[in-house]
Phi, psi and omega in degrees: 000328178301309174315305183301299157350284202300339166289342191243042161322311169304303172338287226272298180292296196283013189274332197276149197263355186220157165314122182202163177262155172208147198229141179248087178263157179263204164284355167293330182093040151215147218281133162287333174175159187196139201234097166224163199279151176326320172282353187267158180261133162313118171269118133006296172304347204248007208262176188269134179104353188251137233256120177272158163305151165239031140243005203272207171269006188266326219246346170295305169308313173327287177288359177245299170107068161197153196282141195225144155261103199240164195215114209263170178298333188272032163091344169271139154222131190258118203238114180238106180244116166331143157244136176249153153290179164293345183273333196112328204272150203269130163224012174153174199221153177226138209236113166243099191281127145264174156237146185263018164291347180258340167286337175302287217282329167296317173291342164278304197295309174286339146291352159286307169310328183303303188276337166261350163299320162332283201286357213266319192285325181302299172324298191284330155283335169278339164300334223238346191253343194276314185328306160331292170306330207271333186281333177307302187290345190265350178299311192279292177319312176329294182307312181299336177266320165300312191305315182318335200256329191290294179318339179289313189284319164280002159296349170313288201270007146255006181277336178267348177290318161313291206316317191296297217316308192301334153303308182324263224285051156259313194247348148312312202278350179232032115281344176260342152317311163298282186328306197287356196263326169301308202289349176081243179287301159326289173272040174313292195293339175301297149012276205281320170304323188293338183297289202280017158255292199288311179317327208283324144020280191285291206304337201273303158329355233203297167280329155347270188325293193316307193283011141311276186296308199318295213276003180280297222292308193329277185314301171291323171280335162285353147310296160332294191292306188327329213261310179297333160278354176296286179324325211257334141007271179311294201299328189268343173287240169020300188274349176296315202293290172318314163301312163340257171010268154324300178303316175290317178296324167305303181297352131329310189283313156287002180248306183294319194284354176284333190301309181318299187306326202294300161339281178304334199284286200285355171275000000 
């Protein structure tokens, strides 16, 4: 079985998913062959024929016959797995040293994701609760604007009850006009009251009209706003619906990238 290691060594460092060096040691404590990448400076010690330490970690694993990981400050880490024969019997250990600056930097960048996803998830809820209110509050306005128009509408029917009163008393007043003109002298002063009822008349008729077209101009720019509160009504449904939406995808997004991050820590 050592033997096969040592053959397939190149195998084993490119199978690794990271850069890595990899040292074949036997049960003598001496490396048998070692495989390190080109960009790395060879350390001496590492080389095939040269004596490990027998305190280090290739001769720990060795005696404990068990796979050991280890993570040095200087940023290595190292996975040391026992080699058994086919017999049972330990013939040696194989050590595959990485460096953890690139699971470090894969682990800044997925916690930069992690925390703008956060604030990002922070964001979107506070879009989604003023969106919510905004439809509330235009829900009560929606409402308060249908009683204006329906109480505008009912201004009608008293304008035409003004409206009546004041033909009535129009033409009351030029019947009592007539009456005062027969009675002649006697009837001067009746006269001058029946004059001043068809004015009052005429003028009641007259702020009638206005206060018509007042309440037309009324009635049509609250239509106007009803159709723009309507409008905006739907458009703040719409964006509620849509933050909703959006906030389950971030938090989404965000369970994967702690999954990612989970991912990294451990490679």
């Amino acid at each position: 079985m050592l033997d096969a290691v040592i053959a397939s060594i190149d195998f084993i460092q490119a199978a690794c998913p990271w850069e890595c060096a990899v040292v074949v040691v036997g049960k003598d404590d001496i490396i048998q062959a070692s495989k390190v990448p080109e960009s790395w400076p060879m350390p001496p010690e590492i080389k095939a024929g040269s004596a490990i330490d027998p305190k280090g970690a290739e001769h720990i694993c060795m005696e404990s016959g068990k796979p050991i990981v280890l993570e040095h400050e200087d940023g290595a880490k190292m996975n040391l797995i026992p080699i058994f024969e086919d017999n049972g019997n330990l013939s040696g250990a194989i050590n595959i040293i990485t460096t953890l600056d690139k699971q470090k930097t894969l682990n800044s960048v997925v916690r930069t994701i992690v925390d703008t996803t956060k604030s990002v998830i922070s964001g979107v809820d506070e879009l989604g609760n003023t969106a919510i209110h905004l439809a509330e509050d235009l829900s009560k306005i929606k409402i308060g604007e249908e009683g204006v128009l329906t109480k505008i509408s009912k201004t009608d029917e008293i304008l035409k009850f003004v409206s009546s009163v004041a033909a009535n008393s129009n033409l009351l007043g030029l019947n009592a006009a007539i009456e005062a003109a027969r009675a002649g002298e006697h009837g001067r002063g009746f006269a001058v009251v029946a004059d001043e009822i068809r004015k009052m008349a005429i003028n009641s008729e007259i702020s009638v009209n206005q206060i018509k077209e007042l309440l037309l101009n009324i009635r049509q720019e609250s239509l106007a706003v009803a159709r723009t509160i309507e409008n905006t009504f739907e458009l703040s449904e719409r964006q509620a619906a849509a933050t909703e939406q959006i906030a389950a995808m971030m938090q989404s997004l965000s369970l994967t990238a702690t999954e990612v991050e989970d991912v990294a820590r451990n490679l």
